[in-house]
N, C-alpha and C positions, 0 to 999 in steps of 0.2 A: 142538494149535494154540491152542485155549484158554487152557490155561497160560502161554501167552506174552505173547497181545494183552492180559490183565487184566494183568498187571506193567509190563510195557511201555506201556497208558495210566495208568495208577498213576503212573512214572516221571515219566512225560511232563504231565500232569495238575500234578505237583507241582514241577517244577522252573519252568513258567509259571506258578503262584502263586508263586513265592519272588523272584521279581523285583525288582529295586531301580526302579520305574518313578515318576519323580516325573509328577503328572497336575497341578503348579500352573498355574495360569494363565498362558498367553503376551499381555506387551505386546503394544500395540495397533500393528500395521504402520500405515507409511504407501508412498503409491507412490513407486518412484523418479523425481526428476524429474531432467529434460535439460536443464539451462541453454543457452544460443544462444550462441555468439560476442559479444561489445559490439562492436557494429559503428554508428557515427551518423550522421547525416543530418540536414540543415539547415531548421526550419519556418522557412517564408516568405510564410505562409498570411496571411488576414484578422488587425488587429490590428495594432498600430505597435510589434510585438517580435520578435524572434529567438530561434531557440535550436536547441542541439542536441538529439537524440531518437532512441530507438536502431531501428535497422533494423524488428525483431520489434515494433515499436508501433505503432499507426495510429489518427490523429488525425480525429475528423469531428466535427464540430457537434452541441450537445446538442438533441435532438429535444424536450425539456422548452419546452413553451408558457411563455412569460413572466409571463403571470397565475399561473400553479404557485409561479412565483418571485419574486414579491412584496416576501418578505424580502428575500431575495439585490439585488433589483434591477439585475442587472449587463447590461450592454448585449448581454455577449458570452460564450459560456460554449462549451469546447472539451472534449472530453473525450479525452485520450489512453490509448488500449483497451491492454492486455497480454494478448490473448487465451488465449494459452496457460498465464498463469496467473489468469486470472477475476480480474482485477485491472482499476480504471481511477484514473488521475488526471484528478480532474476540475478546470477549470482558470476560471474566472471571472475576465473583465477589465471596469473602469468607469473611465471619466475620470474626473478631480478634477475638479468648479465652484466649490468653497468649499471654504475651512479647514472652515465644518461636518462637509460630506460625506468630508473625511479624517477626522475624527477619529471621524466614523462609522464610517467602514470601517473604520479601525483596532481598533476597538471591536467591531465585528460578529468580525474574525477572532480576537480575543480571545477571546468570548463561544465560536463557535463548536467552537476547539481545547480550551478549559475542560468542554464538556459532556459528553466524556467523561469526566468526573473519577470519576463512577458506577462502571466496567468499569477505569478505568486506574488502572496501580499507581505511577506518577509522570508528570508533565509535567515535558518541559525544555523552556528558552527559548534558544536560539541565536540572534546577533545575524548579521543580513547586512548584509556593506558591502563593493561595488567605486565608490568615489568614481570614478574616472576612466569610467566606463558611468554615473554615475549611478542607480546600482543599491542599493535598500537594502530591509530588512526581517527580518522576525523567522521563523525556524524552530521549530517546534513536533514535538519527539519525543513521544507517546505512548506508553508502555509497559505493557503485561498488555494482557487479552482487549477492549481496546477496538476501535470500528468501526472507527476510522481512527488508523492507528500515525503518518502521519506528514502535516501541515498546514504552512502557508506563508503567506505572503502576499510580492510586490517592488514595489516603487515608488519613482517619482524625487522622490515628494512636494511635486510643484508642480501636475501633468497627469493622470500613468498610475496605475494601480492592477490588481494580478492576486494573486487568490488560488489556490492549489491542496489539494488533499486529494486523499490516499490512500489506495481504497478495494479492499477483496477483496468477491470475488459470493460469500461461504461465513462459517460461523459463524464468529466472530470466536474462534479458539483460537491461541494466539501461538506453542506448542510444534509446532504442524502447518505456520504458515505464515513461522515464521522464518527457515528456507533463502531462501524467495522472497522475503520482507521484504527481507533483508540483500542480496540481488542485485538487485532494483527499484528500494533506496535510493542502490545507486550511480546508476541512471541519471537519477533526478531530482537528485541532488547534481551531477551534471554539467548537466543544465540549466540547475540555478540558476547554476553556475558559468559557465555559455558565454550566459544569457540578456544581451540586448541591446535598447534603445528604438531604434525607427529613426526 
């Protein structure tokens, strides 16, 4: 019986070392994620605007005390949550009182979408304009690992004023959160598009 079991792990012994077994490293998974139907629904909350916004979103008031925000000084600041993907657009609105205070604000959402110049690998500028709403304003794409990929501001530039930025709760890594980018951008693209002064 001896005879046998020493040849036989011999065998065996040596054809598990002769293996072609690559042991390199496996890319890094990510989870798969479930996108929802684009299904929208009409804000008609606080605020002399409209718009659409999609079912899985939900809008509530930013809990940020007004002394915090200082800078911002906005009368009214909304935050529309994406829960399921740790995402918010936060949405800050201020009347106009003066040519000053526009070209302030103008300038502030400038300054603003510029600071990630640090983390971002380009800025584009996109112009907004439905004359017939009275709707205008500039689009701010962000590109690479910056905080926020995608900034706003619409205004009729007489009265109203609203900014938005887009932000994710998770390090800012563009390769991990591009699926969800590219499906969240639709829904604020459509905002912008269905937004209205009342």
């Amino acid at each position: 019986m001896k005879k046998f079991v020493l040849p036989i792990l011999a065998i065996l012994l040596f054809a598990a070392c002769n293996g072609n077994h690559d042991y390199s490293p496996k890319p890094r998974g990510y989870y798969r994620i479930v996108f929802p139907k684009k299904d929208y629904r009409p804000y008609t909350g606080t605020g002399p605007f409209t718009f659409l916004y999609p079912q899985y979103a939900v809008i509530d008031t930013d809990k940020t005390s007004r002394k915090s925000n200082k800078l911002l000084n906005m009368k009214s600041l909304l935050n529309m949550q994406f829960p399921q993907f740790n995402g918010t657009l936060h949405l800050s609105y201020e009347s106009i009182t003066s040519k000053k205070v526009f070209d302030e604000l103008i300038e502030d959402a400038h300054s603003f979408a510029f600071k990630h110049t640090i983390k971002a690998t380009s800025i584009d500028q996109g112009v907004i304009s439905y004359p017939d709403r009275k709707v205008y304003g500039i689009y701010y794409t962000i590109d690479g690992n910056a905080a926020s990929s995608i900034q706003f501001y619409l205004t009729d530039s007489t009265k109203n004023y609203i900014r938005g930025a887009l932000y994710f709760n998770s390090e800012p890594r563009l390769d991990s959160i591009q699926p969800v980018l590219t499906f969240v951008k639709q829904d604020v693209d459509l905002m912008i598009k269905s937004f209205k002064w009342k």
